[in-house]
Residue frames relative to the residue before (quaternion, step in Angstrom):
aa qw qx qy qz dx dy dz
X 1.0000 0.0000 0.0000 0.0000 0.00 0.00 0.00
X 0.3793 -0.7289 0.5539 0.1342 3.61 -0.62 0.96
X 0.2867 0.6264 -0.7175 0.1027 3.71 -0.93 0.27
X 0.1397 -0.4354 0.8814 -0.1188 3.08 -2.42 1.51
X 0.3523 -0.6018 0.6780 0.2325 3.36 -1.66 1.14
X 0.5474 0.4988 -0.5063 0.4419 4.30 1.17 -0.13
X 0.6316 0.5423 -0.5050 0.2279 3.66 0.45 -1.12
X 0.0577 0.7877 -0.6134 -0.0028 3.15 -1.08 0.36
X 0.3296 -0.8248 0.3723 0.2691 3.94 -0.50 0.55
X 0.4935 -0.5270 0.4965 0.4819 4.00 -0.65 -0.02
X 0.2911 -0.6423 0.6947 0.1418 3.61 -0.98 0.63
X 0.7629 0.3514 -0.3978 0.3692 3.54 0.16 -0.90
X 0.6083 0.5316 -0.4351 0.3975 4.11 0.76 -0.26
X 0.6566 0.5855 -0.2200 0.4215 2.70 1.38 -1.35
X 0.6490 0.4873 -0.3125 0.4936 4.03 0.82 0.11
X 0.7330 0.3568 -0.3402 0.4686 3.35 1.56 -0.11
X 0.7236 -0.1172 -0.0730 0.6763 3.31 1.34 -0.33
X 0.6568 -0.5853 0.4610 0.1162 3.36 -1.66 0.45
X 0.5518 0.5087 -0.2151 0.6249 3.16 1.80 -0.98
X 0.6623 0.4250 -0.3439 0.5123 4.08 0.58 -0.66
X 0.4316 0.6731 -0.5535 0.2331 3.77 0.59 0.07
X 0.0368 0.8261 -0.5616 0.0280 3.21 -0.94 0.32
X 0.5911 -0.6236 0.4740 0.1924 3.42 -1.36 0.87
X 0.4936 0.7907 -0.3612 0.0279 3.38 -0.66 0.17
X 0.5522 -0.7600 0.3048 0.1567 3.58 -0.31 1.64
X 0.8089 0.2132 -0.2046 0.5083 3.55 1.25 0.08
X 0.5482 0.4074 -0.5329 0.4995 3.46 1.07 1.53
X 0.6649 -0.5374 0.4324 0.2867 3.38 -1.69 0.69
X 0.0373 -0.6244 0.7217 0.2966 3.43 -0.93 -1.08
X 0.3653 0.5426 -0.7227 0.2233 3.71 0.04 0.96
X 0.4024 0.6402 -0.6245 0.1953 3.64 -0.59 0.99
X 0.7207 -0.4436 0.1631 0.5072 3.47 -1.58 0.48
X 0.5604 -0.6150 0.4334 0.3464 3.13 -1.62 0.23
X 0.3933 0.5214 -0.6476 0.3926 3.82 0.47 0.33
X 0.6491 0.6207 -0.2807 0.3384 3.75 0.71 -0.95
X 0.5969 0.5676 -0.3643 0.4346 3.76 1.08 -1.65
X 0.7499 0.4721 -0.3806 0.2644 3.33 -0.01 -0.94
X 0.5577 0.6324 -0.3394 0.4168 3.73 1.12 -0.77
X 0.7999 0.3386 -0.2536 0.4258 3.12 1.31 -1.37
X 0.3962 0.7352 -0.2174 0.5053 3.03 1.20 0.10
X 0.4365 0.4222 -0.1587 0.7785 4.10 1.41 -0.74
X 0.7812 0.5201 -0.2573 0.2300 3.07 -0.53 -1.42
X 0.8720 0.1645 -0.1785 0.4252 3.30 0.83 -1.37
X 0.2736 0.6493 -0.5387 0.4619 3.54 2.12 0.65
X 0.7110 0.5398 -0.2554 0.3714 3.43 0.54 -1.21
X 0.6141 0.4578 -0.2366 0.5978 4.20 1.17 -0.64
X 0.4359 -0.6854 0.4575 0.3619 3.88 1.38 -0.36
X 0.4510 0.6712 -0.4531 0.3751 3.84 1.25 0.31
X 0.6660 -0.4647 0.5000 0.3009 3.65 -1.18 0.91
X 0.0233 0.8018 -0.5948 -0.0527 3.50 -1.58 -0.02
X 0.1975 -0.6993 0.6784 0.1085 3.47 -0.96 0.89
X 0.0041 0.8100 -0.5739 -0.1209 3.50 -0.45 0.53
X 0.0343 -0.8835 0.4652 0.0432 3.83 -0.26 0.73
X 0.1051 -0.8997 0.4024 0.1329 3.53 -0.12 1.59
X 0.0532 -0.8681 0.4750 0.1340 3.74 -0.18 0.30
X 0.6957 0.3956 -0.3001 0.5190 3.69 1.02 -0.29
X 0.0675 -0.7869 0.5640 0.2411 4.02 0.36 0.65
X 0.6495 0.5068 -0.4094 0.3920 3.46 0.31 -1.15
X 0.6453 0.4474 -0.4176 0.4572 3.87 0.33 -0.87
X 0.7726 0.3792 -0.2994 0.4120 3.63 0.30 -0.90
X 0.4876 0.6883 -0.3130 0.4365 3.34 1.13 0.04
X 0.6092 0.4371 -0.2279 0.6212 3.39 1.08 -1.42
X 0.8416 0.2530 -0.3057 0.3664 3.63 0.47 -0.87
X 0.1354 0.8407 -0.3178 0.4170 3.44 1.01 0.76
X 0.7891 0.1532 0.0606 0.5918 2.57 0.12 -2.28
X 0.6867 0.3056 -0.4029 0.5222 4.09 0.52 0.47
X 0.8541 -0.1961 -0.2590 0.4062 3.16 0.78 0.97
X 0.7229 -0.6150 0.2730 0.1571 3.06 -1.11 2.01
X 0.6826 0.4419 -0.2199 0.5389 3.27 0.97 -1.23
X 0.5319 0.4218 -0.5469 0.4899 3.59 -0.18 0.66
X 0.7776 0.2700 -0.4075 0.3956 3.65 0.08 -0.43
X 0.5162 0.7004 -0.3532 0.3439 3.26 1.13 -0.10
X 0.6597 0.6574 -0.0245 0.3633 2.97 1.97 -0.57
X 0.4666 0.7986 -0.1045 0.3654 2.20 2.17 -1.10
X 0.6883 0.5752 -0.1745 0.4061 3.30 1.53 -1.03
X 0.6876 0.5504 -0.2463 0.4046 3.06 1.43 -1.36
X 0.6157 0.5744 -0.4086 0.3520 3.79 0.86 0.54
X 0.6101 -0.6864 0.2777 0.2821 3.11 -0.57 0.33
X 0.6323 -0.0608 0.0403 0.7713 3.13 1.60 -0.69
X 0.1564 -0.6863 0.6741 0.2239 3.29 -1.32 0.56
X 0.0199 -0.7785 0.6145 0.1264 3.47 -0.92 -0.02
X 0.3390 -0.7093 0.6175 0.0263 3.82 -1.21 1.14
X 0.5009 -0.5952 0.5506 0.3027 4.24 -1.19 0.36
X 0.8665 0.1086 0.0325 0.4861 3.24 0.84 -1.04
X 0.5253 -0.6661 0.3725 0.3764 3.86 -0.92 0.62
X 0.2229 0.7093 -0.4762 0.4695 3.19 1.47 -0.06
X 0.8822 0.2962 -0.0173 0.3655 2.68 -0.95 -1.80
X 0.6899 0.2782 -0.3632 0.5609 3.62 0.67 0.02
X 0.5421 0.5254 -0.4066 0.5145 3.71 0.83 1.23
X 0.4085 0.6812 -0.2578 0.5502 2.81 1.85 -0.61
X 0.6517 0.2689 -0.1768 0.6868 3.97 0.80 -1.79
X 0.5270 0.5525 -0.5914 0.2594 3.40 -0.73 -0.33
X 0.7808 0.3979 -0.3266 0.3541 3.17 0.58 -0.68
X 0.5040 0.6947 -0.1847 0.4788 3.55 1.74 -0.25
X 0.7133 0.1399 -0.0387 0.6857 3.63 1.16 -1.29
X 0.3756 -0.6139 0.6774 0.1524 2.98 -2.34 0.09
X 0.4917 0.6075 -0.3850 0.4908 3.36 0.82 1.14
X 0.5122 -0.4036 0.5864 0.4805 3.79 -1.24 -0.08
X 0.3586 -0.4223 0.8291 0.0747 3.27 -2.45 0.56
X 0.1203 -0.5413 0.8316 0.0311 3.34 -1.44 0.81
X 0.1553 -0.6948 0.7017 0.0276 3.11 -1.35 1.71
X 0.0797 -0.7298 0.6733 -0.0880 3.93 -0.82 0.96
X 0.2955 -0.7753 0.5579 0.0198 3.56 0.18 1.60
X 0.0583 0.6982 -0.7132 -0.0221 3.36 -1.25 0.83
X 0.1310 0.7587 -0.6233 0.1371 3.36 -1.61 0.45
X 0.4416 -0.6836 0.4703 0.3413 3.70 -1.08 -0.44
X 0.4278 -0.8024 0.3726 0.1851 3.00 -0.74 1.44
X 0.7152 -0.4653 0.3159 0.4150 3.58 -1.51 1.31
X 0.0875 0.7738 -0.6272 0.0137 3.58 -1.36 0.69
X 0.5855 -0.6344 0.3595 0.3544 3.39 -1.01 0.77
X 0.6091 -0.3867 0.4839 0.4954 3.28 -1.71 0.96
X 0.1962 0.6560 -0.6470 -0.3353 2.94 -2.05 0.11
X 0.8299 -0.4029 0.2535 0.2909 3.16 -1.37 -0.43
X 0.2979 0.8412 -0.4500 0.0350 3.58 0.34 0.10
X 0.3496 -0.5776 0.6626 0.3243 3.94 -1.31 0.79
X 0.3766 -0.5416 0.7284 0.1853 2.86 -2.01 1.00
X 0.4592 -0.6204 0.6277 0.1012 3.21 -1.73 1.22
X 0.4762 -0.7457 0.4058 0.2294 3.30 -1.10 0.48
X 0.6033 0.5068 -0.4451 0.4255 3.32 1.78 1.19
X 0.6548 -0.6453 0.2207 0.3259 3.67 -0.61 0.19
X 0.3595 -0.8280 0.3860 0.1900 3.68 0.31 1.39
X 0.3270 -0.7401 0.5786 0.1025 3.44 -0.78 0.99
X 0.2591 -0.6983 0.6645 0.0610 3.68 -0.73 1.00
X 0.0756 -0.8156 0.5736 -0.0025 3.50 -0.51 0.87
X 0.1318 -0.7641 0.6315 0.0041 4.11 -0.53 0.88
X 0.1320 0.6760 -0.7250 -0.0085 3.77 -0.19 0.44
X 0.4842 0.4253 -0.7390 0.1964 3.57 -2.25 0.43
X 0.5830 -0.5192 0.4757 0.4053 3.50 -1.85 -0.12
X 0.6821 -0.5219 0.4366 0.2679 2.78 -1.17 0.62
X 0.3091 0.6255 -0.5970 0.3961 3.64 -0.54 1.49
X 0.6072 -0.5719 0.4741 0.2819 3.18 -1.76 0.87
X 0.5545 0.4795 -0.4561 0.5046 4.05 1.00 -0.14
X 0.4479 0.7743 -0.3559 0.2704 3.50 0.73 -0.46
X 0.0109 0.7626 -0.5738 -0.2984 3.09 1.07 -1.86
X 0.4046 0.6471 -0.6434 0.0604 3.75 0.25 0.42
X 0.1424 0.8441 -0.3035 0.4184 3.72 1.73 0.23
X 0.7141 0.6405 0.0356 0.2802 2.58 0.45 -1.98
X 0.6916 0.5129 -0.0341 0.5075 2.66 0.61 -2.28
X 0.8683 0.3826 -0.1784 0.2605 3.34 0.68 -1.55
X 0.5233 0.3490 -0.4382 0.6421 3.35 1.58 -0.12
X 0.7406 0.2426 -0.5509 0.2986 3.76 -0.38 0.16
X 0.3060 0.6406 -0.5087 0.4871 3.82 0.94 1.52
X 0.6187 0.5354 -0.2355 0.5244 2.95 1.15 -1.70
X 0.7625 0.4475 -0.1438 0.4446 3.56 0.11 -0.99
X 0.4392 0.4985 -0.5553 0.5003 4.26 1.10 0.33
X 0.3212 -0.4796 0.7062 0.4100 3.67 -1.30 0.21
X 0.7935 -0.5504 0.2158 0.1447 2.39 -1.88 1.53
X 0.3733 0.7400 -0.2503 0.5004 3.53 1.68 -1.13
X 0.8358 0.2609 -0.0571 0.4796 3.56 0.11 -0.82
X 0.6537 0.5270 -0.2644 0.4745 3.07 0.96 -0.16
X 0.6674 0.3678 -0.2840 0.5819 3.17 0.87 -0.91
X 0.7701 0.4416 -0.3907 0.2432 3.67 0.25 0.00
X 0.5488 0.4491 -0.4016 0.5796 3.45 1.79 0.91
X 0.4765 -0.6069 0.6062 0.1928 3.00 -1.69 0.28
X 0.1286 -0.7812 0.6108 0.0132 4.09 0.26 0.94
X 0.0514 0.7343 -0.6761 0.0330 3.22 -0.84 1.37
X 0.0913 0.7761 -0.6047 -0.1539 3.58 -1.81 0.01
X 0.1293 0.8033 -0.5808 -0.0267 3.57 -0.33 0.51
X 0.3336 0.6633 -0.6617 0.1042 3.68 -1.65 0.59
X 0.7273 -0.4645 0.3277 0.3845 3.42 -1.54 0.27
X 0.5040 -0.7081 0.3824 0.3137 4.04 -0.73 0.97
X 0.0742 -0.8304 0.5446 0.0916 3.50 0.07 0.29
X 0.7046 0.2235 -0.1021 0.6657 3.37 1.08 -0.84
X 0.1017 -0.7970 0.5542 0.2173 4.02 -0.29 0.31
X 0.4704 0.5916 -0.4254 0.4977 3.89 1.34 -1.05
X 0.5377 0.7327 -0.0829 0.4089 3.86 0.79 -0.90
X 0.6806 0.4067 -0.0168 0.6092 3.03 0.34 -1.48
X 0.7754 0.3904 -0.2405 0.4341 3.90 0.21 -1.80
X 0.5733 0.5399 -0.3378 0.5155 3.58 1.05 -0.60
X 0.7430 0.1917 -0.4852 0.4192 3.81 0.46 -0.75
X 0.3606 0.8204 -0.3341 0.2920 3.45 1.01 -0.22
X 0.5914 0.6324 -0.0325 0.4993 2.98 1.31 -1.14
X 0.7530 0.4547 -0.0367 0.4743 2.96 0.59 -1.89
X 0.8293 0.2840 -0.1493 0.4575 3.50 1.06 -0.33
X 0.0625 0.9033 -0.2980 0.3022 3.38 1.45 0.93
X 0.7509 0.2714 -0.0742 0.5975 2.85 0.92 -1.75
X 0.5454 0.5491 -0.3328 0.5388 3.76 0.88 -0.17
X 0.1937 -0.7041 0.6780 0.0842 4.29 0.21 1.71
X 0.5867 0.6594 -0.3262 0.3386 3.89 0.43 -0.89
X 0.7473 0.3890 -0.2544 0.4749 3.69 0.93 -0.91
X 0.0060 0.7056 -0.6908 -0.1575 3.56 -1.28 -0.04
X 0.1061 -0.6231 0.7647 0.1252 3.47 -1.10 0.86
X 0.0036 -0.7171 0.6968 -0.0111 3.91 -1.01 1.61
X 0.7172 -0.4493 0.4130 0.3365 3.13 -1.69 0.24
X 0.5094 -0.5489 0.2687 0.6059 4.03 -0.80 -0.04
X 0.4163 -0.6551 0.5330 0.3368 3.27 -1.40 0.30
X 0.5641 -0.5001 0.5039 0.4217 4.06 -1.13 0.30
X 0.5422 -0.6374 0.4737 0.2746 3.53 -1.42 0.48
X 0.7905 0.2063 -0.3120 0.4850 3.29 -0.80 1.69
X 0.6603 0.5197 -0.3421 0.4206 3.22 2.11 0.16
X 0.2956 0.7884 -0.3971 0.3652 3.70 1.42 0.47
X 0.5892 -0.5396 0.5111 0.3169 3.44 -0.81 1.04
């Protein structure tokens, strides 16, 4: 059995045929997840190692449950690993194995200074709509500015619904608040 922690397979041949896979030490495999899982098979199936790294649960979830053969896959990596314990509670329930949880995030930075301009600053929240999200979050700690400060921003969010029950609830929640806008996702390079 061969294994390289560089090898890494093409996903995108790999989804049209199985025979066109190929090995190859200087490409990634960051591509969508309908895709990981092929490469994933693919390079169980060539005798190559895998790291499989899930970061969208809810998406892989939906695609999961429309097709079986991905969790089946789940096994054939060598390690899976997840951002959050969350979300590796999420798989747990899928595999019989440990989750390697490798936290990502942005690292603490000092306050700085900054003059306020005398136009109105847009706050901008982009992800899909989901309770890991924190857009929740975001929106009761809106709720919670004295009013002064609040009113003098513009509180945007926009991304694809993943949850809608979610979504209609912050919806809801942000009615009374003319300042917020919960939009759909926006196209790349089309973001305020």
């Amino acid at each position: 059995r061969r294994t390289a922690a560089t090898a890494m397979v093409r996903p995108r041949s790999c989804v049209r045929s199985r025979r066109a896979c190929g090995i190859s030490a200087s490409r990634g495999l960051r591509r969508r997840p309908e895709h990981a899982w092929a490469a994933v098979r693919a390079a169980h199936e060539a005798g190559v190692a895998s790291i499989w790294y899930i970061h969208e649960s809810l998406v892989a979830q939906q695609l999961i449950e429309q097709n079986p053969e991905i969790q089946a896959t789940l096994s054939l990596a060598q390690l899976l690993v997840m951002p959050t314990r969350r979300t590796a509670r999420v798989y747990a329930g899928y595999v019989d194995r440990s989750i390697e949880v490798v936290p990502y995030g942005i690292p603490a930075s000092k306050a700085a200074t900054v003059a306020i301009s005398s136009h109105q600053p847009t706050i901008l929240l982009l992800g899909t709509y989901e309770v890991r999200k924190g857009q929740d979050v975001f929106l009761e700690a809106i709720h919670r500015m004295p009013a002064a400060l609040r009113g003098g921003a513009r509180f945007q969010m926009a991304g694809r619904k993943l949850d809608q029950a979610f979504f209609d609830k912050l919806a809801q929640r942000a009615a009374d608040l003319p300042n917020v806008e919960l939009d759909a996702a926006f196209e790349h390079g089309a973001a305020p």
